[in-house]
Residue frames as qw, qx, qy, qz and C-alpha x, y, z in Angstrom:
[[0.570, 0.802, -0.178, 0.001, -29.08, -3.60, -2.97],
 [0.861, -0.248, 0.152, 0.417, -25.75, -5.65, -3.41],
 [0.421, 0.897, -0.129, -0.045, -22.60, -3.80, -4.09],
 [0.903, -0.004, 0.005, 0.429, -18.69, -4.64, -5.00],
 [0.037, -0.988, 0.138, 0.066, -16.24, -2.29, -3.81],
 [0.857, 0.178, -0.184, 0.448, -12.92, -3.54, -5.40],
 [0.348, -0.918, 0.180, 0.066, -9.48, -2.08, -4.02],
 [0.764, -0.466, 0.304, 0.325, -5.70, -2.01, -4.63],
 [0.594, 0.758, 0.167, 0.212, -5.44, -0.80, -7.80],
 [0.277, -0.899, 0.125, 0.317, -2.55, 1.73, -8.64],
 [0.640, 0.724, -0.247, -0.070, 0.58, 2.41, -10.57],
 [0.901, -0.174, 0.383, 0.108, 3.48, -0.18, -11.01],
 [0.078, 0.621, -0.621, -0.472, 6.39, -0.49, -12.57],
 [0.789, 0.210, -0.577, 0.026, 7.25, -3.89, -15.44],
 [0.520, 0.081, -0.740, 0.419, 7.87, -6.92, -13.23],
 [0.089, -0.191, 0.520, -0.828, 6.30, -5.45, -10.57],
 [0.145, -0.219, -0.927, 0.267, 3.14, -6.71, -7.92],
 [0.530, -0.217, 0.218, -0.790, -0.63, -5.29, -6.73],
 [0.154, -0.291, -0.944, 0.014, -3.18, -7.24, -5.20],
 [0.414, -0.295, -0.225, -0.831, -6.60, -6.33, -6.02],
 [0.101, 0.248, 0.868, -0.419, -9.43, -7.41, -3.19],
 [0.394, -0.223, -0.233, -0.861, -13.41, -6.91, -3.78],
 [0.099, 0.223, 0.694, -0.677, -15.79, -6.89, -0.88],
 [0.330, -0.464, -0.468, -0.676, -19.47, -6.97, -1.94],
 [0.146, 0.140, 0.453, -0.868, -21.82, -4.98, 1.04],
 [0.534, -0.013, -0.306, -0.788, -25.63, -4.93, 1.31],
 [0.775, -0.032, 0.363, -0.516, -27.95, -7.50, 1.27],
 [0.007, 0.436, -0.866, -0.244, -25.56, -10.63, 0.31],
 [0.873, -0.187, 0.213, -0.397, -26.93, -13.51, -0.90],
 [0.903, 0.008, 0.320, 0.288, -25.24, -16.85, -2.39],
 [0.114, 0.782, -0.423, -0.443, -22.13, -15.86, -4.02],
 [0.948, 0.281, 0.148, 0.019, -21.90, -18.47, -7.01],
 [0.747, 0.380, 0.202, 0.507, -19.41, -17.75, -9.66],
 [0.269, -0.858, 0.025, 0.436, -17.18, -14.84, -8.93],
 [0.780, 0.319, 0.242, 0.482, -14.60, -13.10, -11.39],
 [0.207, -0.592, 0.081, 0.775, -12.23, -10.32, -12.38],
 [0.637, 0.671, 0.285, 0.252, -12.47, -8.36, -15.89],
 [0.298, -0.404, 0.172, 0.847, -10.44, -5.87, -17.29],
 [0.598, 0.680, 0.344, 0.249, -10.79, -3.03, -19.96],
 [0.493, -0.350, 0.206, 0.770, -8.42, -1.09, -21.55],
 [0.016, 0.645, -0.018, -0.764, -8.62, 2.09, -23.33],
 [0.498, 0.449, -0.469, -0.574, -10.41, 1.69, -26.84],
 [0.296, 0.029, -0.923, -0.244, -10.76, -2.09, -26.50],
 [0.696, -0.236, -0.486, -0.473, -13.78, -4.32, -25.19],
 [0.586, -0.568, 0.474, -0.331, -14.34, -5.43, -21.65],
 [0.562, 0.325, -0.760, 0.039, -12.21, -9.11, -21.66],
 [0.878, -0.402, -0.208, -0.156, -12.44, -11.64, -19.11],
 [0.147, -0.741, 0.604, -0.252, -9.44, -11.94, -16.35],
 [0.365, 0.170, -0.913, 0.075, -10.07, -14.74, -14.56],
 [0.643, -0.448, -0.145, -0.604, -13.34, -16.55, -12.90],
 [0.068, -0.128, 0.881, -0.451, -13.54, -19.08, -9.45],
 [0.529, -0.494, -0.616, -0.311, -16.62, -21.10, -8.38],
 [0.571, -0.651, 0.240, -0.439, -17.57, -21.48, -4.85],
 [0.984, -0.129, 0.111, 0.052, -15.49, -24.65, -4.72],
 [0.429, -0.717, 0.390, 0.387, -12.67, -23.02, -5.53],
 [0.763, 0.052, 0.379, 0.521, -12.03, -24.01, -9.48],
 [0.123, -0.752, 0.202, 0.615, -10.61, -21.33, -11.16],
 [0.607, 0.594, 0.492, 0.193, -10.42, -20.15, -15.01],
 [0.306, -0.681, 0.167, 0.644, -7.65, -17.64, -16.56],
 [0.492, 0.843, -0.106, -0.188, -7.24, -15.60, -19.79],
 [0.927, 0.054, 0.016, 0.371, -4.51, -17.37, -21.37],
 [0.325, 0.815, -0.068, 0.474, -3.13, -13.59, -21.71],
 [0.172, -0.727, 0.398, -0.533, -2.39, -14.27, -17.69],
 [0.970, -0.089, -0.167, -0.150, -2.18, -17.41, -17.06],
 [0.818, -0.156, -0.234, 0.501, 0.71, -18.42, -14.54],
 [0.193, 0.385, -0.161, 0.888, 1.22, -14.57, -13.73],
 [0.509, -0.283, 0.121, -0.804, -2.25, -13.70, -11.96],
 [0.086, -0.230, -0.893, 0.378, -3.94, -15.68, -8.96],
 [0.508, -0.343, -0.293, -0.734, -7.56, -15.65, -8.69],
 [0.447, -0.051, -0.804, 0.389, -8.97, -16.44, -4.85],
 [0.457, -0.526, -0.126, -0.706, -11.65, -15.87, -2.50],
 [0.048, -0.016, -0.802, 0.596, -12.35, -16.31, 1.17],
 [0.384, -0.382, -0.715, -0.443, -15.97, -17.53, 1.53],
 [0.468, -0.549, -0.608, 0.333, -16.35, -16.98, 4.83],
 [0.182, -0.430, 0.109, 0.878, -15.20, -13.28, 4.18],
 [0.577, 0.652, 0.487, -0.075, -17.09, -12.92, 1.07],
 [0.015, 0.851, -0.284, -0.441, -14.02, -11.66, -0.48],
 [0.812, 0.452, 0.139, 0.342, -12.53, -12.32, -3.91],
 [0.303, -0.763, 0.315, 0.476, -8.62, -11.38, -4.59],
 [0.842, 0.513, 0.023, 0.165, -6.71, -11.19, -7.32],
 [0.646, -0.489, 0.365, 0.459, -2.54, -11.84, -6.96],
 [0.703, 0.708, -0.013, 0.061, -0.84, -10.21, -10.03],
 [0.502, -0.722, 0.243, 0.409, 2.24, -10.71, -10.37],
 [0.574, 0.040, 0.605, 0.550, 5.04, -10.42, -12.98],
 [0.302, 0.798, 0.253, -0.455, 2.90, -6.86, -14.37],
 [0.562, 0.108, 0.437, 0.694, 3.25, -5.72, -18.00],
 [0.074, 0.019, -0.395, -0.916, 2.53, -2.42, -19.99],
 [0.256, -0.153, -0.789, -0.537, 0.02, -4.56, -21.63],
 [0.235, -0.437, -0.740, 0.454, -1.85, -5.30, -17.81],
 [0.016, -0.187, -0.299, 0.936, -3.01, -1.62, -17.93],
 [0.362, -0.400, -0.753, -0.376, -6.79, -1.56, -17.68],
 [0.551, -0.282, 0.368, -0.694, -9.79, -0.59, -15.12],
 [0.250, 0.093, -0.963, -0.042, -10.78, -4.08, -13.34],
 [0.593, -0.351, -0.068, -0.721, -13.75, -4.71, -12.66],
 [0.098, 0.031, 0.947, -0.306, -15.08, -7.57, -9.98],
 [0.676, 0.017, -0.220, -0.703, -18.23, -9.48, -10.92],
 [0.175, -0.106, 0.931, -0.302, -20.22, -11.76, -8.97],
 [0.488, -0.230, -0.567, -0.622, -23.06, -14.06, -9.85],
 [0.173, -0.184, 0.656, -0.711, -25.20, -14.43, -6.89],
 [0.635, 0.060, 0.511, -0.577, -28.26, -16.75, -5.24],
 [0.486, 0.107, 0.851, 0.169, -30.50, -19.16, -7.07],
 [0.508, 0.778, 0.369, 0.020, -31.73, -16.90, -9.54],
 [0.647, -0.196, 0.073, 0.733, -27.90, -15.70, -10.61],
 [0.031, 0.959, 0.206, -0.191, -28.27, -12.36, -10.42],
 [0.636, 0.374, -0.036, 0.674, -25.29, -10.34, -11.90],
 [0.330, -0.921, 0.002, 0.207, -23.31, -7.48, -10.10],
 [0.644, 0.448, 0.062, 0.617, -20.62, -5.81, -11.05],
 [0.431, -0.670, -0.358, 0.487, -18.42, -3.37, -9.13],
 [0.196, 0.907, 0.197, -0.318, -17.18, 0.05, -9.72],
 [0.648, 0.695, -0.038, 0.310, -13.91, -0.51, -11.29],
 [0.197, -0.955, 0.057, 0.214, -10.37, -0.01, -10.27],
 [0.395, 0.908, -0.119, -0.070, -7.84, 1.39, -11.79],
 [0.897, -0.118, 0.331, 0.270, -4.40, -0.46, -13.04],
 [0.380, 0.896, -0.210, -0.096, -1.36, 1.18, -14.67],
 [0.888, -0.188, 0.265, 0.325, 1.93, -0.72, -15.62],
 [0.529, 0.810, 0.122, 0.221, 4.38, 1.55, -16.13],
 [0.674, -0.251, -0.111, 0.685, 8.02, 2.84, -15.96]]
């Protein structure tokens, strides 16, 4: 059984930095398409921003030039660099990986993101 155990969440002021990480544990196999989501209170889970294994990389235009999306393959870790935080940023992120040659989905437990003065 594969799990994703994200980290780094927490509260932030406007303008201000976190870097999320997610580690997936178990019984790993290919890690294909990796990605971050967000949801916020009352709205619909939204895409963040996704990576291949090759490294190309896809953003929500809502973060685009603010948030880094990156992963260390040899680590099987995926990060995400936010910077430049807003109000709006607040949301649980989730980390979701698509895995092997039958792309399984996974999806981790969620952590928690507050932008706020």
């Amino acid at each position: 059984q594969v799990q994703l155990v994200e980290s780094g969440g927490g509260l932030v002021q406007p303008g201000g930095s976190l870097r999320l990480s997610c580690a997936p544990s178990g019984r790993i196999f290919r890690l294909n398409v990796m990605g971050w989501y967000r949801q916020a209170p009352g709205k619909e889970r939204e895409l963040v921003a996704t990576i291949t294994s090759g490294g190309s990389t896809k953003y929500a235009d809502s973060v685009s030039g603010r948030f880094t999306i990156s992963r260390d393959n040899a680590e099987n870790t995926l990060y995400l660099q936010m910077n430049s935080l807003k109000p709006e940023d607040t949301a649980v992120y989730y980390c979701h990986a698509d895995m092997g040659v039958y792309h399984s989905k996974h999806w981790g437990q969620g952590t928690q993101v507050t932008v706020s003065s």
